[in-house]
Structures are given as C-alpha cells and as structure tokens.
VEXZA-71353 format. One record per residue (C-alpha): chain; residue in three letters; residue number from 1; x negated, y, z. Coordinates in nm, 3 decimals, always signed. Layout:
BEGIN
lumro A kolnu Ala guke NUM px X py Y pz Z .
...
END
This chain:
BEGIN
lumro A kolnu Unk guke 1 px +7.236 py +2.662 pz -7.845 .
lumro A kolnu Unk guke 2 px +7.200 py +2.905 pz -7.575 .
lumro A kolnu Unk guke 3 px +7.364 py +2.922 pz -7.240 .
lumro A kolnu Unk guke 4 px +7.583 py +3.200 pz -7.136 .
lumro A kolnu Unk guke 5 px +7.494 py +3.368 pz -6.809 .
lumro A kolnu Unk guke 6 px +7.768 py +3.189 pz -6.642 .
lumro A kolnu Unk guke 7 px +7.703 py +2.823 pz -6.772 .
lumro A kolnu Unk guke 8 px +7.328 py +2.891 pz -6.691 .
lumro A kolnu Unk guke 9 px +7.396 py +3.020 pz -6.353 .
lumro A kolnu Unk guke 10 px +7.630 py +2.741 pz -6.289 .
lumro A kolnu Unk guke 11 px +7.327 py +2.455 pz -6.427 .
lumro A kolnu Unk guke 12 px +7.105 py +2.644 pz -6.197 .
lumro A kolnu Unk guke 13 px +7.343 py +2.600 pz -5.888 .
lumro A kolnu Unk guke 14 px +7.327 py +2.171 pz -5.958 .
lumro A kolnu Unk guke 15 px +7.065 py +2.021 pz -5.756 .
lumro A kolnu Unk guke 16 px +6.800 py +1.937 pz -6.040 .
lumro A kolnu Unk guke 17 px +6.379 py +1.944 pz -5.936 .
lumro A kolnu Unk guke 18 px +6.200 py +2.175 pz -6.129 .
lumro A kolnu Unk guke 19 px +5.882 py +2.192 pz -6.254 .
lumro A kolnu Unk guke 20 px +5.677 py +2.529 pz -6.120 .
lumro A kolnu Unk guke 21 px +5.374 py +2.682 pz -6.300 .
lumro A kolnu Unk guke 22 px +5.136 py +2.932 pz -6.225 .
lumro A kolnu Unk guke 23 px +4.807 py +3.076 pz -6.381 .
lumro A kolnu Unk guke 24 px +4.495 py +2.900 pz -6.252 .
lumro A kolnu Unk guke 25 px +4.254 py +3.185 pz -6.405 .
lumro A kolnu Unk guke 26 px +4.067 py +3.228 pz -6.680 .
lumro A kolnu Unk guke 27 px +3.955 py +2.880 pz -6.892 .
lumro A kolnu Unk guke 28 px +4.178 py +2.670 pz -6.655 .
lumro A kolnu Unk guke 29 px +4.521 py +2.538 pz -6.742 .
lumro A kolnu Unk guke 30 px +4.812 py +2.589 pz -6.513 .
lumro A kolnu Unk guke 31 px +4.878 py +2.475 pz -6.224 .
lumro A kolnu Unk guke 32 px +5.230 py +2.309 pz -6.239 .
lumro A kolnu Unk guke 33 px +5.385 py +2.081 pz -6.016 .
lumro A kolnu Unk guke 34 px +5.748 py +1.967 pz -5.911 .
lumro A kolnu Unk guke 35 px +5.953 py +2.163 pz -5.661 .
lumro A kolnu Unk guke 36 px +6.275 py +2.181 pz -5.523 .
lumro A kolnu Unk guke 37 px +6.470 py +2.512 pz -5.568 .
lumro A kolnu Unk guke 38 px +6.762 py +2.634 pz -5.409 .
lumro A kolnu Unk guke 39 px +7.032 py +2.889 pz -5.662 .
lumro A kolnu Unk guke 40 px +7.367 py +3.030 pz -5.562 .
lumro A kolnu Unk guke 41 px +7.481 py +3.181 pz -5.885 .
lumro A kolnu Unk guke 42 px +7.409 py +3.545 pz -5.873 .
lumro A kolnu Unk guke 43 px +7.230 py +3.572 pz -5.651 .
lumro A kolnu Unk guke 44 px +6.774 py +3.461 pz -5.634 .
lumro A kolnu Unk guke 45 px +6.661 py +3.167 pz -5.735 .
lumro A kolnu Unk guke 46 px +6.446 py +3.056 pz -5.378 .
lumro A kolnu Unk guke 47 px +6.182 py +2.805 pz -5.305 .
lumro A kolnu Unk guke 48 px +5.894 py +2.735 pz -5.058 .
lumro A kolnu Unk guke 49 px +5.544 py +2.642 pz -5.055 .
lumro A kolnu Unk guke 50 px +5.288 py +2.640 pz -4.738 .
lumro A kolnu Unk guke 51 px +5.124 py +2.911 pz -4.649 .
lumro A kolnu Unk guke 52 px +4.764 py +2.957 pz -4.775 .
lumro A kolnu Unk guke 53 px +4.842 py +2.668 pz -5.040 .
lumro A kolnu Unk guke 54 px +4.632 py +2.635 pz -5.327 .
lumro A kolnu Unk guke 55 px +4.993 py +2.694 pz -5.490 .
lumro A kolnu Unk guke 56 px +5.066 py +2.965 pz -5.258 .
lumro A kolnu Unk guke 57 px +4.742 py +3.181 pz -5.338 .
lumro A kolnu Unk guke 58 px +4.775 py +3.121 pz -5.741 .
lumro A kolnu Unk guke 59 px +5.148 py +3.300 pz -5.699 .
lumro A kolnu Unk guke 60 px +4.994 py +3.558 pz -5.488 .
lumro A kolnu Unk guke 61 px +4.693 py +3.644 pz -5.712 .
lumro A kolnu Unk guke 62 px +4.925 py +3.629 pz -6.059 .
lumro A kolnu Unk guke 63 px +5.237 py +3.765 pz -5.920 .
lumro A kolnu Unk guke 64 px +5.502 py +3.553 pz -6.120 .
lumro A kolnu Unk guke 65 px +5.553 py +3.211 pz -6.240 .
lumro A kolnu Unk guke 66 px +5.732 py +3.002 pz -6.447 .
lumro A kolnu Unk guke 67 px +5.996 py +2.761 pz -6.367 .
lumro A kolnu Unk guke 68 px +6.137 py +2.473 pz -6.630 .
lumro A kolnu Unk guke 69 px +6.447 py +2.312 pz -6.481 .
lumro A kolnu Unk guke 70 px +6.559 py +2.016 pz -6.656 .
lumro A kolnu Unk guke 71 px +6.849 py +1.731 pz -6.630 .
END
C-alpha cells in the first residue's frame, strides 16, 4: 500500500536513521551506510557528511543518492 504525500511526509518528519547509498563506480557495489536525516514536511530532506569524505566525494562525482528510511 502506498503512502499519500501527507502520511509520507509526516513518516519522514519521525526521527528514524536511514540508510544512504551512493554509486562507488563502475564494478563496485554501493557505498551505503547509516545516517541521520533531518525532514520538516514540505520542505528538503537535509543531512551531513565531512568534507572531502570518501562519502562526500561519491555524492559529488554521481550527483544523487538514494535514501531507504525504515521503522
């Protein structure tokens, strides 16, 4: 059963940890790790890595990720 915007916005807005993937190139599986997220319904979803992370430079070089947020 899907969500409507407004119950997924509102599961979103609980504090949950989420698991955050990003391609690792060519012939490698995905880098995916836990991380905490912050979401105010409507509005981004925002989280934070270091700067010059191995994380960091995979999000930089593919430009989007994935982000499976569970109960």
């Amino acid at each position: 059963m899907a969500l409507s915007k407004d119950e997924r916005e509102s599961f979103l807005a609980e504090p949950h940890i989420a698991a955050l993937s990003v391609s690792a190139g060519d012939g490698r599986g995905p880098l995916t790790v836990p991380i905490w997220y912050q979401y105010t319904p409507g509005g981004d979803l925002w989280f934070t890595t270091g700067a010059g992370s191995r994380k960091h430079l995979l999000i930089q070089s593919s430009g989007y990720v994935s982000l499976m947020v569970d109960r």
